[in-house]
C-alpha positions in Angstrom: 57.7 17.1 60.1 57.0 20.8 60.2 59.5 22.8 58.7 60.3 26.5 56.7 60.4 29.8 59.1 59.3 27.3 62.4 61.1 24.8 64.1 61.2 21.5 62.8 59.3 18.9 64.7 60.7 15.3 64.1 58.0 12.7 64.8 59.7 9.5 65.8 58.9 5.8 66.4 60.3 4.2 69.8 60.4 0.4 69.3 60.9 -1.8 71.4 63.3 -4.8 69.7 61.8 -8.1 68.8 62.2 -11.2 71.0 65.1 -12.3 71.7 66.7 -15.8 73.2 66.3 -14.6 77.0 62.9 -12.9 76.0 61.6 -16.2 75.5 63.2 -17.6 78.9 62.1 -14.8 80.8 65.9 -13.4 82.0 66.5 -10.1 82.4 69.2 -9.0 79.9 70.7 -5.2 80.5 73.5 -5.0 78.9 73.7 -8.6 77.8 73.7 -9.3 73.8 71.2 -11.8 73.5 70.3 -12.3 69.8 66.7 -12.3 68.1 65.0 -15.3 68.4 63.3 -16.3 65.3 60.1 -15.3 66.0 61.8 -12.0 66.9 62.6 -11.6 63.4 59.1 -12.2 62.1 58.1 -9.8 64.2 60.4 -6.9 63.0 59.3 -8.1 59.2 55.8 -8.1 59.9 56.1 -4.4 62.6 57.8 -3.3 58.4 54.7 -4.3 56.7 52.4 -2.7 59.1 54.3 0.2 58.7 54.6 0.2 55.1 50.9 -0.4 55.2 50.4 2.9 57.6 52.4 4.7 54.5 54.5 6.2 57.5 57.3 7.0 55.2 60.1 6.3 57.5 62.9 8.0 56.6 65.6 7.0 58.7 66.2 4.2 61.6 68.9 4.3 64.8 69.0 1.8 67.3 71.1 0.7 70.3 73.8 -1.4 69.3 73.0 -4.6 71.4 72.1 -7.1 69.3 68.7 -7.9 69.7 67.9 -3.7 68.7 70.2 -3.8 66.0 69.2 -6.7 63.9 65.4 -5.7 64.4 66.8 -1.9 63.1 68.3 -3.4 60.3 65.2 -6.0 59.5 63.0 -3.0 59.4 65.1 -1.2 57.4 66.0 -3.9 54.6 61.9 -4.1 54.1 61.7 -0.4 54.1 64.2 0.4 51.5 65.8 2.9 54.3 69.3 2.6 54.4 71.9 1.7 56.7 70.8 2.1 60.6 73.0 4.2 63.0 74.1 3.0 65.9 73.8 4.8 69.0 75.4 3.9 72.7 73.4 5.4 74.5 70.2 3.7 73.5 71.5 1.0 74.8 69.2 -1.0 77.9 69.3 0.0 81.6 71.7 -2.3 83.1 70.3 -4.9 85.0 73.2 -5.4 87.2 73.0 -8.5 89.5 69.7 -9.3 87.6 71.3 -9.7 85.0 70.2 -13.5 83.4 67.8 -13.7 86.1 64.2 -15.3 85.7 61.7 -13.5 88.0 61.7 -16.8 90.0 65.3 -16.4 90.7 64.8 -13.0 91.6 62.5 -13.2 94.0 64.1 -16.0 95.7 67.3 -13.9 96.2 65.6 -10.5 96.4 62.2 -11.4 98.7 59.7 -8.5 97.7 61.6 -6.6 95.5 60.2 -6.6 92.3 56.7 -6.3 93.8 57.5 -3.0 95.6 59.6 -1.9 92.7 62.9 -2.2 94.0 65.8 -2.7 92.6 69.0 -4.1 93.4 72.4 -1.6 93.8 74.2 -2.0 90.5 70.8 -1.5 88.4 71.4 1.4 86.5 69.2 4.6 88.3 66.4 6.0 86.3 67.7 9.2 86.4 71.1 8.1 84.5 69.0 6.5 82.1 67.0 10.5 81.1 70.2 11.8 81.2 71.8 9.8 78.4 68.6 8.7 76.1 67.2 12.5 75.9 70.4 13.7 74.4 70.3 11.4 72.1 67.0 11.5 71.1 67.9 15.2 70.4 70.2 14.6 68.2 68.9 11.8 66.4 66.4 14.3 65.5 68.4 17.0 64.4 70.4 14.7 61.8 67.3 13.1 60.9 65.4 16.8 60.7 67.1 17.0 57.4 65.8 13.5 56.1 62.4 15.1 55.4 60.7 12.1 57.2 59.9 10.4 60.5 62.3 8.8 62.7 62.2 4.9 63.9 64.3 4.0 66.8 64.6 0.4 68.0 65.8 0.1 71.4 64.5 -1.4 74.7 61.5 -1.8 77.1 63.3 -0.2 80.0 64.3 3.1 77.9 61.2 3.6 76.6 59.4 2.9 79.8 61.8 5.7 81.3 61.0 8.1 78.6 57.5 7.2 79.1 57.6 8.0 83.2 60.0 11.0 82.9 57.6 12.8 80.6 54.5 12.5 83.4 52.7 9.7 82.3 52.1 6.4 84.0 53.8 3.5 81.7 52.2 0.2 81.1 54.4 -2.8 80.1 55.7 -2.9 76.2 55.1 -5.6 74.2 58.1 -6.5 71.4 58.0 -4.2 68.6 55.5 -2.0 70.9 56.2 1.1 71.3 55.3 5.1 71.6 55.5 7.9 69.4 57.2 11.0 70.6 57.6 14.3 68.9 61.1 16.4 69.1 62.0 19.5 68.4 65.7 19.8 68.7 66.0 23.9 69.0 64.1 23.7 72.0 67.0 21.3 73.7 68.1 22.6 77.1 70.9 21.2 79.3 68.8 22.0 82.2 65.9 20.6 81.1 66.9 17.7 78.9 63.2 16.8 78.4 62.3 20.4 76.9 61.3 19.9 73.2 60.2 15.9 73.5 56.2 15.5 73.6 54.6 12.3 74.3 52.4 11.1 71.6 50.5 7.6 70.8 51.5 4.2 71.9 52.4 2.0 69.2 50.9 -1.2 69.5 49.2 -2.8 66.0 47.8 -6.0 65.2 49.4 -8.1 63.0 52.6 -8.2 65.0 52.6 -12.3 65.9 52.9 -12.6 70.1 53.6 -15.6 72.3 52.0 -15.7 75.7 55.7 -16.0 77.4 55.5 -12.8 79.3 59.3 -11.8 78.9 60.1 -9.2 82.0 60.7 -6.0 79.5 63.2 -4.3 82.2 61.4 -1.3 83.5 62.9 1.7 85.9 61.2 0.7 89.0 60.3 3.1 91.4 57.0 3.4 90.3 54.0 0.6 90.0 52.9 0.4 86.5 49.2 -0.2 85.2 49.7 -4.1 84.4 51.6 -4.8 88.0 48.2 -4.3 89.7 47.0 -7.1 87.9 49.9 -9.5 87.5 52.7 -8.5 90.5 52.4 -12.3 91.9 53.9 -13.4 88.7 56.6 -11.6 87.9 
């Protein structure tokens, strides 16, 4: 975190929450509360330890408040000697709409196609509503959290971060649980016409050590757009 006569930069960790019941089903959730799973909670202790290990010195965590983001949040933070988490709406997930509880089987025998060309059906929240309510926020979790003299975790959802991901000009690949990216914000530079001005893409966050199943949950994504892994697995989803 740079600070003094420049602007403050606030790095912060984008984390994807740790598997939850439908996770391990492969439904879509949205806006559903499905809680961790327990593996899901092994996975937030262990993403602690790695970064405990990475002496990231995290100094403050928000999350959405679905379940699934918030216990993880609060896993992280108990192992981390951080504090309370603050909860934040609009972190929440894209909703699914009538995906909602859906495997990919059952999508694609009542949406032929769709999730192969990236469609998506009309109540599924738009990509664009998604930047408009997850940038603001991200600016103001850093400008709180500019004053905690540390970097930033928050724990929130595949299709957020995937729409983060794609609206700052990069091509997104699928994000495991407690995968993520690290962004950089600078909340003096936030513009209502731009709400991306001052938020800079940084690494992807995926350690080892973080224990993985081979059920390939969905991890909601924007659409729109093909990402890397669909070239390779779009006949299974």
């Amino acid at each position: 975190m740079v600070t003094g006569n420049s602007a403050p930069i606030v790095p912060m960790l984008l984390l994807r929450h740790g598997q939850s019941e439908w996770n391990a089903v492969r439904r879509w959730q949205g806006l559903a509360d499905s809680p961790l799973t327990d593996l899901g909670r092994q996975q937030a202790a262990s993403c602690a330890s790695v970064l405990e290990a990475m002496d990231v010195g995290v100094a403050g965590i928000w999350s959405s408040p679905l379940r699934r983001a918030a216990e993880t949040g609060a896993i992280i933070a108990a192992r981390l000697g951080v504090g309370s988490v603050e909860p934040d709406e609009r972190l929440r997930e894209a909703d699914a709409g009538e995906w909602q509880g859906m495997t990919p089987d059952e999508i694609e025998t009542a949406y032929p196609g769709f999730l192969a060309d990236h469609l998506r059906p009309p109540s599924f929240e738009a990509f664009e509503h998604v930047v408009e309510r997850v940038f603001p926020a991200l600016h103001d979790v850093a400008s709180v959290g500019s004053r905690l003299g540390g970097p930033l975790v928050v724990t929130s959802h595949s299709g957020v971060i995937r729409s983060v991901v794609r609206r700052l000009g990069e091509t997104d690949e699928r994000i495991p649980n407690l995968g993520g990216v690290w962004i950089d914000v600078t909340p003096s530079a936030r513009s209502v016409i731009d709400p991306t001005a001052g938020v800079d893409l940084g690494e992807r966050f995926d350690p080892d050590g973080i224990l993985r199943t081979g059920v390939d949950a969905p991890g909601e994504d924007p659409g729109e757009q093909a990402d890397q892994a669909d070239a390779h697995r779009g006949a299974e989803r």
